[in-house]
Residue frames relative to the residue before (quaternion, step in Angstrom):
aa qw qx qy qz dx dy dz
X 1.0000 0.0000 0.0000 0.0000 0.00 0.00 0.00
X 0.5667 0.6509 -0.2845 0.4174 3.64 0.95 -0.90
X 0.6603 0.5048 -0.1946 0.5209 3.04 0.54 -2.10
X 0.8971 0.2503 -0.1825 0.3151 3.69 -0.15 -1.11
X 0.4069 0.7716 -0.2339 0.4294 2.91 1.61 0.56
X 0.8543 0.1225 0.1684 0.4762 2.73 1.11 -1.97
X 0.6141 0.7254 0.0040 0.3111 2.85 1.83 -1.13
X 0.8127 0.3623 0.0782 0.4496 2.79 0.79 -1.72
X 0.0417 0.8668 -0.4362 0.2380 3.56 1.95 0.79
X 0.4166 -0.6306 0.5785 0.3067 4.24 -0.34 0.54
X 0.9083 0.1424 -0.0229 0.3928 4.08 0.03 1.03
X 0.6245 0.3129 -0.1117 0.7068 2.64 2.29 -0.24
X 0.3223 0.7306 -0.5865 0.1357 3.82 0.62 0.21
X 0.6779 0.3545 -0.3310 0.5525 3.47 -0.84 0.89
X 0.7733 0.3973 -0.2456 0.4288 3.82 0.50 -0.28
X 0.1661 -0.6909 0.7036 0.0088 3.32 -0.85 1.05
X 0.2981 -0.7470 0.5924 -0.0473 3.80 -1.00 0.88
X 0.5468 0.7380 -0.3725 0.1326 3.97 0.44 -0.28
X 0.6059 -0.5250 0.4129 0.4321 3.59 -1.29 -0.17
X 0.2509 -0.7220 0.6063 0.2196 3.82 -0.73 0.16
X 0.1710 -0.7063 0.6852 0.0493 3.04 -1.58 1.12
X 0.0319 -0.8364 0.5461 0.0347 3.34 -0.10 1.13
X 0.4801 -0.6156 0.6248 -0.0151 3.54 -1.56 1.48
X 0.1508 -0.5880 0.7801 0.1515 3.96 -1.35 0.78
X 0.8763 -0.3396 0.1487 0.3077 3.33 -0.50 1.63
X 0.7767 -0.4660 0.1364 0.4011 3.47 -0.94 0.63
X 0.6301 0.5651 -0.4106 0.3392 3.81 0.95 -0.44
X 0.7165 0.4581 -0.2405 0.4679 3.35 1.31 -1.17
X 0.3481 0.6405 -0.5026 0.4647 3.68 1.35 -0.04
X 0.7500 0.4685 -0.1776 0.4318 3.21 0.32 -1.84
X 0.7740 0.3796 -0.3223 0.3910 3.55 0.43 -0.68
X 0.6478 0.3245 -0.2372 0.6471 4.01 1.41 -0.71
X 0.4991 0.6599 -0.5612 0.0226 3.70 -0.15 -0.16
X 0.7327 0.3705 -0.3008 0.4852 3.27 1.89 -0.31
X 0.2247 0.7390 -0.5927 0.2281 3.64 1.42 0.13
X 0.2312 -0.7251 0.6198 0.1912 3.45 -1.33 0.83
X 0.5633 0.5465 -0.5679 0.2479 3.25 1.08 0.51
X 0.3566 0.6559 -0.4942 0.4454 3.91 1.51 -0.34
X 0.0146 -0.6920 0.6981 0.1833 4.12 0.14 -0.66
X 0.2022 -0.7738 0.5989 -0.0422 3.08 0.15 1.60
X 0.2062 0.8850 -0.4026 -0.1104 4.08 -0.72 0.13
X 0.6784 -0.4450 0.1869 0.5539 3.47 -0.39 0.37
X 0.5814 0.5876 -0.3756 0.4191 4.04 1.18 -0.20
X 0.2547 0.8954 -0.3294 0.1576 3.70 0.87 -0.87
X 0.1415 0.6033 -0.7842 -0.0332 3.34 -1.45 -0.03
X 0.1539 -0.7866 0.5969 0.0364 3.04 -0.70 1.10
X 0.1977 -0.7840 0.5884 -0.0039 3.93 -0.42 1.38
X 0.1586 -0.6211 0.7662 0.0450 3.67 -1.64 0.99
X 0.0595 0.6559 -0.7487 -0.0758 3.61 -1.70 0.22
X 0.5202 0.5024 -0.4839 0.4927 3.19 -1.83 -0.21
X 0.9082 0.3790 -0.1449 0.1023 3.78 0.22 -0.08
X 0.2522 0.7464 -0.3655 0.4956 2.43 2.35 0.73
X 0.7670 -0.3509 0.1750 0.5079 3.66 -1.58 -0.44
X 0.5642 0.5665 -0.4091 0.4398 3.66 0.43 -1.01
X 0.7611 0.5449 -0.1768 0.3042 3.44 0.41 -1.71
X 0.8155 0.0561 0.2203 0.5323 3.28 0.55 -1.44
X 0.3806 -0.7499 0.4845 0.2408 3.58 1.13 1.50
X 0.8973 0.2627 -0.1556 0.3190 3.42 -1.10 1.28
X 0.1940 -0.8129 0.3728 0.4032 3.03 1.93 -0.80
X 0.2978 -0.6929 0.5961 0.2755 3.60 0.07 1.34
X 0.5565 -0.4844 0.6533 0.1701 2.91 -2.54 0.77
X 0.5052 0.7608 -0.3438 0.2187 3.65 1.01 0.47
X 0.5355 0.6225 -0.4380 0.3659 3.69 1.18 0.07
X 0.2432 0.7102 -0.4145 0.5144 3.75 1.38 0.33
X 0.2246 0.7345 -0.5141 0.3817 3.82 1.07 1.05
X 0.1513 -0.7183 0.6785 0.0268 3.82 -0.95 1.40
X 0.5939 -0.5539 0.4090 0.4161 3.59 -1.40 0.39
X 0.6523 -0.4126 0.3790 0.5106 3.76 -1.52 0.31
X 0.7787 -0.3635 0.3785 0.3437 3.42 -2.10 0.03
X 0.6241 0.5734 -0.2867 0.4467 3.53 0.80 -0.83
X 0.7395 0.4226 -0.2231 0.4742 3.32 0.43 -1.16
X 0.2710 0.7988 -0.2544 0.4730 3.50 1.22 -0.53
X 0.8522 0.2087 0.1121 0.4666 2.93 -0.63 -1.94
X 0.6517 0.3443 -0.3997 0.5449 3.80 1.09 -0.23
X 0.6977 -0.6164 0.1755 0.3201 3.80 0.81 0.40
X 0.5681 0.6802 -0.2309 0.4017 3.26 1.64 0.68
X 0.4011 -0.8879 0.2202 0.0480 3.13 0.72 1.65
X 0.7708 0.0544 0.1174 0.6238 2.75 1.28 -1.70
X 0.0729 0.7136 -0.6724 -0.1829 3.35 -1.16 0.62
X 0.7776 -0.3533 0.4593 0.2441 3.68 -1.58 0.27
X 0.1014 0.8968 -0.4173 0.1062 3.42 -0.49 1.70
X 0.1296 -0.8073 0.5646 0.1122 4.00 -0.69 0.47
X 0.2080 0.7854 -0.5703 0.1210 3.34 -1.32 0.91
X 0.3865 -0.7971 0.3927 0.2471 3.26 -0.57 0.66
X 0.2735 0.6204 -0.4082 0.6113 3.20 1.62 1.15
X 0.4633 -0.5400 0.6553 0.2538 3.17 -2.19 0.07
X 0.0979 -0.6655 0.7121 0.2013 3.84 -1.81 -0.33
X 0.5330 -0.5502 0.5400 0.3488 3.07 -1.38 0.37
X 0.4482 -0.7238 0.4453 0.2773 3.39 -0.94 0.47
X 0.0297 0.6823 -0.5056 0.5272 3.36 1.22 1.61
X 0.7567 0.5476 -0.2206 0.2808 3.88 0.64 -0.72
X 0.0821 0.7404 -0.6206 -0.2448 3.72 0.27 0.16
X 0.4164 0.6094 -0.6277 0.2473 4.15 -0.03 0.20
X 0.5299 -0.6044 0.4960 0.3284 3.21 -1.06 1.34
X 0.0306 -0.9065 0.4177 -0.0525 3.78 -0.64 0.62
X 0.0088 0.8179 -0.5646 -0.1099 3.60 -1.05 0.57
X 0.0715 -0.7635 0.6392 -0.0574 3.42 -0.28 1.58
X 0.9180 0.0872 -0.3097 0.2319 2.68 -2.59 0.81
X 0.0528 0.7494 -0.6467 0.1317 3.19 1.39 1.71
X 0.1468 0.8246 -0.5422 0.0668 3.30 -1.60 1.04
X 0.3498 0.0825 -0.9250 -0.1235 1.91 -2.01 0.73
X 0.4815 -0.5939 0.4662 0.4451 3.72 -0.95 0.36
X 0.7443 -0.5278 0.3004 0.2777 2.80 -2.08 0.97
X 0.7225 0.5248 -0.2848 0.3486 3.75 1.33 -0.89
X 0.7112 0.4401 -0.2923 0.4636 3.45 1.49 0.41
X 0.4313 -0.6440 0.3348 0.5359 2.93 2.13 0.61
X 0.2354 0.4759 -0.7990 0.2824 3.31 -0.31 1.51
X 0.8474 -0.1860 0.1888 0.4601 3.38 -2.34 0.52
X 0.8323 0.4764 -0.2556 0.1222 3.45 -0.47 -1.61
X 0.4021 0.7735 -0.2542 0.4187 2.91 1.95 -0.90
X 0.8355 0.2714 -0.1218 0.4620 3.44 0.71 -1.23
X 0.4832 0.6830 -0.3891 0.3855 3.88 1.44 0.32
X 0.1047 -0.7886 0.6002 0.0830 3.53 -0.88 0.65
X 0.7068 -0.4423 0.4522 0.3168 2.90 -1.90 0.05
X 0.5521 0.6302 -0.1998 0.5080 3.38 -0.33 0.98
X 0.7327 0.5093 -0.1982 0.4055 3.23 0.28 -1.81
X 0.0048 -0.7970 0.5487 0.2523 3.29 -0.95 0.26
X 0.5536 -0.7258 0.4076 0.0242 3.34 -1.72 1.31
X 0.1645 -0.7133 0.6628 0.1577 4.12 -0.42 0.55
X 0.0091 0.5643 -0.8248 0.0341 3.93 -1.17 1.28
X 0.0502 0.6993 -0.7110 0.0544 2.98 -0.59 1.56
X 0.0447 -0.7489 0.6500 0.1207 4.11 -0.20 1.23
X 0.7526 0.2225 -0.5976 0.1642 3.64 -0.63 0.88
X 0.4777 0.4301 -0.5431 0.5401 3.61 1.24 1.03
X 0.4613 -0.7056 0.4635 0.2728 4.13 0.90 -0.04
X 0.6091 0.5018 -0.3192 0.5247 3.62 1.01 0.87
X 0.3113 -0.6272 0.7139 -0.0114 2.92 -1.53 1.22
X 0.2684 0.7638 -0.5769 0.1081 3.88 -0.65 0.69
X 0.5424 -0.6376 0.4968 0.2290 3.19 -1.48 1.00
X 0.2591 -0.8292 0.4626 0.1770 3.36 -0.74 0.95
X 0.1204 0.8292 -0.4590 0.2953 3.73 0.90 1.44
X 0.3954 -0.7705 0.4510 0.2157 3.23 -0.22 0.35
X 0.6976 -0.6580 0.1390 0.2470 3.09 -0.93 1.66
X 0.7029 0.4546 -0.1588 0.5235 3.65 1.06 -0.45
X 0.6311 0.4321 -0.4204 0.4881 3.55 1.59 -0.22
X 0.5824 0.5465 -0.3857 0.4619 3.62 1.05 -1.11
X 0.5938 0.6135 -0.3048 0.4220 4.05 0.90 -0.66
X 0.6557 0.3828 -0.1917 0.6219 3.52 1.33 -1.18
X 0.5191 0.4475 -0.4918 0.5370 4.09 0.65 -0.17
X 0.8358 0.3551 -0.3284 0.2598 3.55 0.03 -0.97
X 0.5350 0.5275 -0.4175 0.5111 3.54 1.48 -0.70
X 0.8370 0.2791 -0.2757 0.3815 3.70 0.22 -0.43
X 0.2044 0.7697 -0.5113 0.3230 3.59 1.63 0.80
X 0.1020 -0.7475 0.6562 0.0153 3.75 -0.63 0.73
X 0.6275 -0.5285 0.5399 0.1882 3.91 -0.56 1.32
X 0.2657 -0.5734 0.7441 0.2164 3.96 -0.82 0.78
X 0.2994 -0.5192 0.7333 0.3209 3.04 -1.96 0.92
X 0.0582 -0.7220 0.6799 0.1145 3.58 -1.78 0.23
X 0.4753 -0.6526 0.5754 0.1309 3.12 -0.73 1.37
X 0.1286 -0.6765 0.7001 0.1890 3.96 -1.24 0.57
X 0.4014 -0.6601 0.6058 0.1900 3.43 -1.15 0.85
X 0.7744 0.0226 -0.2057 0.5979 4.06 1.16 -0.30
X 0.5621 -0.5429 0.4042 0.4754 3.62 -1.42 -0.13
X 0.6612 0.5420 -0.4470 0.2632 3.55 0.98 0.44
X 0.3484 0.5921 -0.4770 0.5482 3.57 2.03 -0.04
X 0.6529 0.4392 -0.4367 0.4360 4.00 0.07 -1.12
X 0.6832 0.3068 -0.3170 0.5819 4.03 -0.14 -1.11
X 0.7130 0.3657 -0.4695 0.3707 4.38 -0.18 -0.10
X 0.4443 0.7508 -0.2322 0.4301 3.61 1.32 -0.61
X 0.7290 0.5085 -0.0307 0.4572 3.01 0.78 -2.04
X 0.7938 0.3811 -0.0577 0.4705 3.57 1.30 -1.17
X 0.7182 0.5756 -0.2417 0.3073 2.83 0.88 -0.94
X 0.3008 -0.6933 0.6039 0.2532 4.24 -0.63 1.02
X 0.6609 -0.5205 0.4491 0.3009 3.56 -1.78 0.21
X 0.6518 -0.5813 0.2849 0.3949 3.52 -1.24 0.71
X 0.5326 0.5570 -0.4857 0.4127 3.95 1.28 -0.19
X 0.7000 0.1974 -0.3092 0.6128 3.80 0.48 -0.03
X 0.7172 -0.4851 0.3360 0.3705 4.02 0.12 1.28
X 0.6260 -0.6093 0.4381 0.2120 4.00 0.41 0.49
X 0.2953 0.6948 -0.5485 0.3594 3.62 1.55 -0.11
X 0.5382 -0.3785 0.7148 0.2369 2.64 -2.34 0.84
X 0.5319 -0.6122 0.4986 0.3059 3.56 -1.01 1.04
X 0.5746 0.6369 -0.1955 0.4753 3.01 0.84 -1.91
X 0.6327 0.4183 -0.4239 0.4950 4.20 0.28 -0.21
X 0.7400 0.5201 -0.3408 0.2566 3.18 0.11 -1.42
X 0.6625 0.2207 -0.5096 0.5027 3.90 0.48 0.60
X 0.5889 0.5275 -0.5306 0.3057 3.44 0.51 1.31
X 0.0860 0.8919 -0.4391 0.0655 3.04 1.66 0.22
X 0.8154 0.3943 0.0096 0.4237 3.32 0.25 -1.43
X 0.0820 0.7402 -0.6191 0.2492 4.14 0.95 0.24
X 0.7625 0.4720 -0.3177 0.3080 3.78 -0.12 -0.48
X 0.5408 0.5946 -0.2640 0.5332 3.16 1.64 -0.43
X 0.8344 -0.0885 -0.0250 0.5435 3.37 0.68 -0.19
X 0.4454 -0.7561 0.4193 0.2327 3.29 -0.57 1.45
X 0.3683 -0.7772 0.4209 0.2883 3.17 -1.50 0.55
X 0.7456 -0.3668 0.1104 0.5453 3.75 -0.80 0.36
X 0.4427 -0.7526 0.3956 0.2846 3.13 -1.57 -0.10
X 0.2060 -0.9556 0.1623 0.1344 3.57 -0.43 0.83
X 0.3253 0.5279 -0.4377 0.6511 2.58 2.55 1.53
């Protein structure tokens, strides 16, 4: 459905072109997904942040994002999604997950709005905002870091440690433990 949707354009196969509607993580999906001011349409890409590690401890299973009711009911199941999160594979939306860096450490998304329009071009492997080169510069100088609030002291220390899903989400801090089997560790009988 995607492909022949979007894809298969006479001169453009492989390129999708669309506006982005872009979501603060999985509540405000849920609360705006039918706002008719978004004019959501059957062209879309519909984008979440805030939900990668840093964002959403663990990288929430939340970029699994269907189109509003309307579209729905006018026979459009699925529209085309990005997040710097994961989904369960429960999802048939065409999808790009665990864009990183995430958006709360000033990766790309951070600085995308509603509005903007986007080029998924999959046989050069890029997705890019089509913003001109001196606004997207002025978004990022005047980006301002979400505060996030930990709910235990183990979100604060996983936060602190944790790298971005392009190098596998590892606590940093682990990764000269790679090898523990190679030499046992003390005993504690």
């Amino acid at each position: 459905d995607f492909r022949e949707r979007f894809l298969l354009k006479p001169g453009a196969e492989g390129i999708h072109e669309a506006r982005a509607i872009v979501f603060e993580g999985p509540e405000d999906y849920h609360d705006r997904l039918n706002d008719p001011a978004l004019e959501i349409d059957a062209e879309c890409i519909l984008f979440i942040r805030g939900v990668g590690c840093v964002g959403y401890p663990g990288s929430a299973e939340v970029v699994n994002m269907q189109p509003p009711d309307a579209l729905i009911r006018a026979g459009v199941q699925h529209l085309p999604t990005v997040g710097d999160g994961r989904q369960s594979g429960t999802s048939e939306s065409p999808s790009i997950l665990n864009a990183s860096p995430e958006s709360v450490v000033g990766g790309g998304l951070a600085y995308l709005k509603t509005g903007d329009r986007v080029r998924l071009d999959l046989n050069a492997c890029t997705l890019d905002a089509l913003v001109p080169e001196d606004e997207w510069a002025g978004r990022k100088a005047a980006w301002v870091p979400p505060v996030i609030e930990h709910q235990t002291p183990w979100q604060e220390i996983y936060r602190q440690h944790v790298g971005q899903l392009s190098d596998g989400g590892c606590l940093e801090l682990a990764t000269v433990y790679r090898r523990v089997a190679q030499k046992l560790p003390r005993d504690n009988h």
